[in-house]
C-alpha positions as CSV (number, residue, x, y, z in Angstrom):
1,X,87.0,90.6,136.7
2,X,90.2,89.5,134.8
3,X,90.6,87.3,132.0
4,X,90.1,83.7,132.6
5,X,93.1,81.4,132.9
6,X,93.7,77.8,132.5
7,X,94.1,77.4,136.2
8,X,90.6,79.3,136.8
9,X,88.7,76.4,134.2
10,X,90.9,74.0,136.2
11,X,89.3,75.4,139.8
12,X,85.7,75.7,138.5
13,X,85.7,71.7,137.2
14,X,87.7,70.4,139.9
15,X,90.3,68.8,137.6
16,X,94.0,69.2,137.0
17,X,95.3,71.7,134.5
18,X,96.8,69.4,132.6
19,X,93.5,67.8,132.3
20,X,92.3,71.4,130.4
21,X,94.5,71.2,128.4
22,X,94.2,67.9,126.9
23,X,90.6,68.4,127.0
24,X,90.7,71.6,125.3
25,X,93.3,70.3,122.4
26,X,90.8,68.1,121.6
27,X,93.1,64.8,123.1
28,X,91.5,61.3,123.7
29,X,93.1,60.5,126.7
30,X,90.3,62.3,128.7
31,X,86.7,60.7,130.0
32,X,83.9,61.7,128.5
33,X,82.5,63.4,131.3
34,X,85.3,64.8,132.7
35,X,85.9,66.7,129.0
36,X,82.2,68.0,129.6
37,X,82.5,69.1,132.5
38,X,86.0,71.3,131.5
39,X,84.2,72.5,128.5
40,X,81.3,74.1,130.8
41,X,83.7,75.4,133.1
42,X,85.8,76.9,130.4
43,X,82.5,78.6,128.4
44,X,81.1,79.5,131.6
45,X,84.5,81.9,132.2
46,X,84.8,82.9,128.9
47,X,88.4,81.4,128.9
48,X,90.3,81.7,125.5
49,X,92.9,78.9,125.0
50,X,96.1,80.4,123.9
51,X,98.6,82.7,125.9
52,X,98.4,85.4,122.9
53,X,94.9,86.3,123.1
54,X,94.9,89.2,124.5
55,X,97.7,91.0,122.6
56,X,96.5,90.0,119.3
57,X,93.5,91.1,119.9
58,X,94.1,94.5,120.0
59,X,95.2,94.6,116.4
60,X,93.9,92.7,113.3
61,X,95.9,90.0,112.2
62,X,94.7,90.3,108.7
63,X,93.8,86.0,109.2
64,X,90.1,84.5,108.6
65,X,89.6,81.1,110.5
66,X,87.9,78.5,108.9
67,X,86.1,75.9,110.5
68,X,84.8,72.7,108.4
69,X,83.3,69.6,109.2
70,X,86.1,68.0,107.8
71,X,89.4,68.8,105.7
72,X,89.5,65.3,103.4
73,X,87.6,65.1,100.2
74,X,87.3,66.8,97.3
75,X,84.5,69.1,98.5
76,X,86.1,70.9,100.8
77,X,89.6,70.9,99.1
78,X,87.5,72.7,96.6
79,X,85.7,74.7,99.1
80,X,88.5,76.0,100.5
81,X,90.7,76.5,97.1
82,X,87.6,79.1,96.4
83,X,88.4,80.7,100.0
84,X,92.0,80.8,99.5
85,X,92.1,82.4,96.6
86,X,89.6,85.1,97.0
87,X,91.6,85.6,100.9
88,X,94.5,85.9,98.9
89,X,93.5,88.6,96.7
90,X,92.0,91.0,99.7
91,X,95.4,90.3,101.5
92,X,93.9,87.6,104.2
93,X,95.3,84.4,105.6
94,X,93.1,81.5,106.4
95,X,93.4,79.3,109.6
96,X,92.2,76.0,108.9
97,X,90.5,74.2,111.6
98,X,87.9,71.3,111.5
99,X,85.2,69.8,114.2
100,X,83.8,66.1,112.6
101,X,80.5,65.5,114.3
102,X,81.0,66.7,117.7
103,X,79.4,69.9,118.9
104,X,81.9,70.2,121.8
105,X,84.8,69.2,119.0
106,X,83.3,72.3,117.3
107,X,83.2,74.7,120.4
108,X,86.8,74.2,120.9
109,X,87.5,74.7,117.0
110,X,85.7,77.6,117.8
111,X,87.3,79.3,120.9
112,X,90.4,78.5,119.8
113,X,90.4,81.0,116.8
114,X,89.7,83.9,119.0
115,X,92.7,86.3,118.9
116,X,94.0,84.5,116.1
117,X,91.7,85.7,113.4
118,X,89.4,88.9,112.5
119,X,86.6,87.0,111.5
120,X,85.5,83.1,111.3
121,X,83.8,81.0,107.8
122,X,82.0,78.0,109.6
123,X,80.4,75.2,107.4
124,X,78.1,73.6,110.0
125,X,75.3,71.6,108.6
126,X,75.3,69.1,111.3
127,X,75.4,71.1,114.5
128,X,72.2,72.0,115.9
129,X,71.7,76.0,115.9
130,X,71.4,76.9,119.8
131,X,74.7,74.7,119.6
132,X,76.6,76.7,117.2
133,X,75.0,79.9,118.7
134,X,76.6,78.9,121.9
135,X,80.4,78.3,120.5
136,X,80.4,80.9,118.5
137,X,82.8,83.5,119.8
138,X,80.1,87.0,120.4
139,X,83.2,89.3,119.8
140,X,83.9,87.6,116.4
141,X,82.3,88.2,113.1
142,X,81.3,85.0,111.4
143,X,79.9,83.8,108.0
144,X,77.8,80.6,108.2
145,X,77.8,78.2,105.3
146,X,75.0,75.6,105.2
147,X,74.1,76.1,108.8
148,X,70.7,74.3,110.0
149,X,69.5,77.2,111.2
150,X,69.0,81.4,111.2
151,X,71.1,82.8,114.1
152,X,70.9,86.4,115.0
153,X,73.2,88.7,113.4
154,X,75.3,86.2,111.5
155,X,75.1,86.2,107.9
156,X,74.7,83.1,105.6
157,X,74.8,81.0,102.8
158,X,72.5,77.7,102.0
159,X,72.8,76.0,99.0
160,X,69.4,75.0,97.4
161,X,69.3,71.4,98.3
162,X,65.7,71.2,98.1
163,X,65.6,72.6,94.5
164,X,68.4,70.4,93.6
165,X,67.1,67.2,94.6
166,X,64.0,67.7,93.2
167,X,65.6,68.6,89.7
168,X,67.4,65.4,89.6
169,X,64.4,62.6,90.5
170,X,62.8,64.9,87.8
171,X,66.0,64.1,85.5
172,X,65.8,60.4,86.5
173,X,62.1,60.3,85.8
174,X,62.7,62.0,82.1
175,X,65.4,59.4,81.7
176,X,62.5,56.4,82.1
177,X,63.8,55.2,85.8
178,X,60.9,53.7,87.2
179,X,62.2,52.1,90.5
180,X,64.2,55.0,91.9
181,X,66.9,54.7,95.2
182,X,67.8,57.5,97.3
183,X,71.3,57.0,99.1
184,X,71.1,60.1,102.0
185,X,73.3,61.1,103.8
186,X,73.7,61.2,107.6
187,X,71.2,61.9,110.0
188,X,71.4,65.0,111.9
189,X,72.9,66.9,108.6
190,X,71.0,69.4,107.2
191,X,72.1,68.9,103.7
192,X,71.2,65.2,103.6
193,X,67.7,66.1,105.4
194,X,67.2,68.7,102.8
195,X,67.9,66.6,99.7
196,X,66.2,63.6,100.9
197,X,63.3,65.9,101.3
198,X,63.6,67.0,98.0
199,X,63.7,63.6,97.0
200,X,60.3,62.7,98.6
201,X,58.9,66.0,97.4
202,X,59.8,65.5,94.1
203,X,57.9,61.6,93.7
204,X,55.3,63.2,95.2
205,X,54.6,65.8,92.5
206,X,55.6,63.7,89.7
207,X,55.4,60.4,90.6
208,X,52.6,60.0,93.1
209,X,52.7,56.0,92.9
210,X,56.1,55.3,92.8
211,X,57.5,53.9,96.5
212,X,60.1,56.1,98.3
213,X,62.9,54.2,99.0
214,X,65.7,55.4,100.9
215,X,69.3,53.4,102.0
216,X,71.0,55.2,104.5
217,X,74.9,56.8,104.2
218,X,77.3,58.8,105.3
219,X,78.7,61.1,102.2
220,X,81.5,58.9,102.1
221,X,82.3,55.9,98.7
222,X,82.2,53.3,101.4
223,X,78.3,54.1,102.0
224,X,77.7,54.3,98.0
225,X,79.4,50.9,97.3
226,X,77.0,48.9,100.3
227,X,74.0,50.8,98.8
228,X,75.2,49.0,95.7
229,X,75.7,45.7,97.1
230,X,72.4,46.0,98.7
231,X,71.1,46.4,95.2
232,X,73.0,44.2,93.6
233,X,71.5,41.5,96.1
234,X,68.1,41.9,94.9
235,X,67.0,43.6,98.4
236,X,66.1,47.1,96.3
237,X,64.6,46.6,92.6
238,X,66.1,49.6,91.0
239,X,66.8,51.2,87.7
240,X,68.5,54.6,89.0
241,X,70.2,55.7,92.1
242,X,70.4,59.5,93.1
243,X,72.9,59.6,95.9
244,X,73.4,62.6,98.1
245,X,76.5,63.6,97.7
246,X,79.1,62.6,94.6
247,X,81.3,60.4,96.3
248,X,78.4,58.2,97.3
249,X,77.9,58.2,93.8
250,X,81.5,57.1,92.9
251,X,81.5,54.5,95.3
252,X,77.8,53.3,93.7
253,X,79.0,53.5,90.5
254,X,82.2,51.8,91.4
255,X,80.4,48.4,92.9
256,X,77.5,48.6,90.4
257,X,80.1,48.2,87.4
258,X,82.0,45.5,89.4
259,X,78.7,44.1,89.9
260,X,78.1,43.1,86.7
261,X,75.4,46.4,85.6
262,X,75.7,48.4,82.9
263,X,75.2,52.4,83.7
264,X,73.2,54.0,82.8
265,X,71.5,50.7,80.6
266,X,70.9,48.8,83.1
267,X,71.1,51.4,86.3
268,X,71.4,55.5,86.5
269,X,73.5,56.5,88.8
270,X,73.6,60.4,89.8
271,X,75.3,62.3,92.3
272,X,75.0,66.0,94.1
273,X,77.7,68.6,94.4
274,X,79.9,68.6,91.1
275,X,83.3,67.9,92.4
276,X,86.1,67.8,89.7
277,X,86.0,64.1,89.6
278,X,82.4,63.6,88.3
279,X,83.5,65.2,85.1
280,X,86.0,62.5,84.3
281,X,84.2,59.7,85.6
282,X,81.6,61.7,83.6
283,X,78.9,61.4,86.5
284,X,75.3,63.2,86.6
285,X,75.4,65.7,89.4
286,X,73.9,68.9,90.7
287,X,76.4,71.8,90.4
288,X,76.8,73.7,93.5
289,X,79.9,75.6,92.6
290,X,81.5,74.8,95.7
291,X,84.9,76.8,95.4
292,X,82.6,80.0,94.3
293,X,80.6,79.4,97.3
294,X,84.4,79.1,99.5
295,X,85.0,82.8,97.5
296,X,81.5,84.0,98.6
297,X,81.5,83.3,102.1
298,X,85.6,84.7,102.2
299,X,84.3,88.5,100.1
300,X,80.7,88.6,102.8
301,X,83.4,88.2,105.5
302,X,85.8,90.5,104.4
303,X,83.0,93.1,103.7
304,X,81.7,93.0,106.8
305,X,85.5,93.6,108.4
306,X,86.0,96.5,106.6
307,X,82.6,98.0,106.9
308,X,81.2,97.7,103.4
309,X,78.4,95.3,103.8
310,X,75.6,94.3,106.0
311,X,75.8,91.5,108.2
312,X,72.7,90.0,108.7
313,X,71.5,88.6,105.2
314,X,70.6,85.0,104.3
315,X,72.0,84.3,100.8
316,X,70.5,81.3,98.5
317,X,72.6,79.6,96.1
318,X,71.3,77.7,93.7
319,X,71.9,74.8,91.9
320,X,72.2,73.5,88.2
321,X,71.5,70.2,86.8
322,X,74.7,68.6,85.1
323,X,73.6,65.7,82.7
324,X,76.4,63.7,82.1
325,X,76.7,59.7,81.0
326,X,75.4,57.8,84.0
327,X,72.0,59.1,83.3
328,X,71.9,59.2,79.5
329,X,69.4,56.2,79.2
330,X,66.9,55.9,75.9
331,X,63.7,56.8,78.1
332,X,61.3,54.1,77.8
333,X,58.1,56.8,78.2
334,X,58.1,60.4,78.5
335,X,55.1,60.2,80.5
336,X,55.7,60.8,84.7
């Protein structure tokens, strides 16, 4: 059977091929169920969405795609300085892509890099792993970063949110915090589920009687200045804050000060992933080294492209507490 075209995806979900396409470029103008239904049709055929598929992909175009959740923020501007330049080096080009919190966003991401690109980097810690095992392109070689979930044959790296977390409540703890607030991050994201775990795991061990308490967020300031209105109310007695991400943090920070408290006197405030800003704003934080981790995840790729490495590995990174001001409090006990 031939390749797939447009008008093939158009046939099988009874649709007009301008209808593919807008559904495919990821446009709004098309119902929800109608861009389902295209999707299937078009995964069910195999169709790739670009008129130069097949001719590039009979010679390498010396390009990694990279899919992210999203491209704003210091994370992944860091993330993908890391990739850039270690791409760079070993004579690669990246195609930047990104799929927010929508598996079928990501599966077009996804199929769309294929005849573009040797090899993919996708950062998917909020797609669920049959999900991801499903958009991924079989004929591509891919890199996972903070992925929910093993899949077959494609290598990975996870940070050690766990370990993290846990080493900052101990932090807070050392510090004298005795009414502790977790800000997590969203649901359905593995690295939020992993640090609020952590968070829980850690009172556990060394704080057995102190009462989890959790405020929900999204990873963005917005989410870490509410938490700290919420506080600031009175609804959450608290004496340190250990958001899940830094720019929860900032925001916290931000709203706490405006608020009247004094941090780390009167409040700690501590983040997780050690972007550049934290260091002026002189933030507490766990140090992922995220543009190390964009190199990584580029050199594992390349490897695997050029036959030097193996490419089925899951590879830990690990984490370092960075004790900065908003945590430098005169500990009322060492005792936890």
């Amino acid at each position: 059977m031939g390749e797939a075209t447009i008008r093939d995806v158009a046939r099988r979900a009874e649709v007009s091929v301008a209808s593919v396409s807008r559904a495919l470029n990821g446009l709004n103008n098309v119902r929800g169920e109608t861009r389902a239904r295209i999707i299937a049709a078009a995964t069910e055929l195999g169709y790739v969405p670009h008129a130069g598929a097949r001719s590039l992909s009979l010679a390498r175009a010396h390009a990694i795609g990279v899919v992210l959740p999203d491209l704003h923020g210091e994370f992944f501007s860091e993330c993908v300085r890391g990739m850039d330049k270690e791409a760079s080096r070993r004579g690669y080009l990246l195609l930047l892509s990104n799929m927010h919190d929508d598996s079928d966003q990501a599966a077009v991401a996804l199929r769309a890099m294929r005849g573009r690109v040797d090899g993919l980097l996708v950062m998917a810690p909020h797609i669920a792993p049959e999900a991801l095992e499903r958009a991924l392109p079989q004929t591509l070689p891919a890199v996972l970063i903070n992925a929910p979930g093993d899949i077959a044959g494609r290598p990975a790296l996870r940070l050690d949110n766990h370990g993290g977390a846990v080493a900052m409540v101990r932090h807070l703890l050392d510090q004298g915090c005795r009414q502790l607030v977790h800000i997590a991050g969203p649901e359905g994201n593995v690295d939020a589920q992993e640090r609020a775990q952590g968070y829980r795991d850690a009172l556990a061990q060394f704080a057995p009687d102190m009462a989890v308490r959790i405020i929900g967020g999204d990873f963005n300031e917005e989410a870490g200045e509410a938490a700290a209105r919420h506080i600031l109310a009175g609804a959450e007695p608290c004496d340190g804050v250990f958001a899940a991400n830094d720019m929860m943090a900032i925001g916290c920070l931000h709203a706490l000060r405006a608020g009247g408290k004094r941090v780390p006197e009167d409040v700690a405030v501590a983040g997780f992933d050690d972007v550049p800003l934290t260091r002026y704003l002189g933030i507490t934080t766990i140090q992922v080294r995220i543009a190390e981790i964009g190199a990584r995840a580029v050199s594992r790729l390349i490897d695997m492209l050029e036959g030097k490495g193996p490419g089925e590995a899951r590879e830990q990174v690990a984490a370092a507490l960075i004790a900065r001001a908003t945590t430098a409090r005169q500990a009322e006990t060492s005792d936890v």
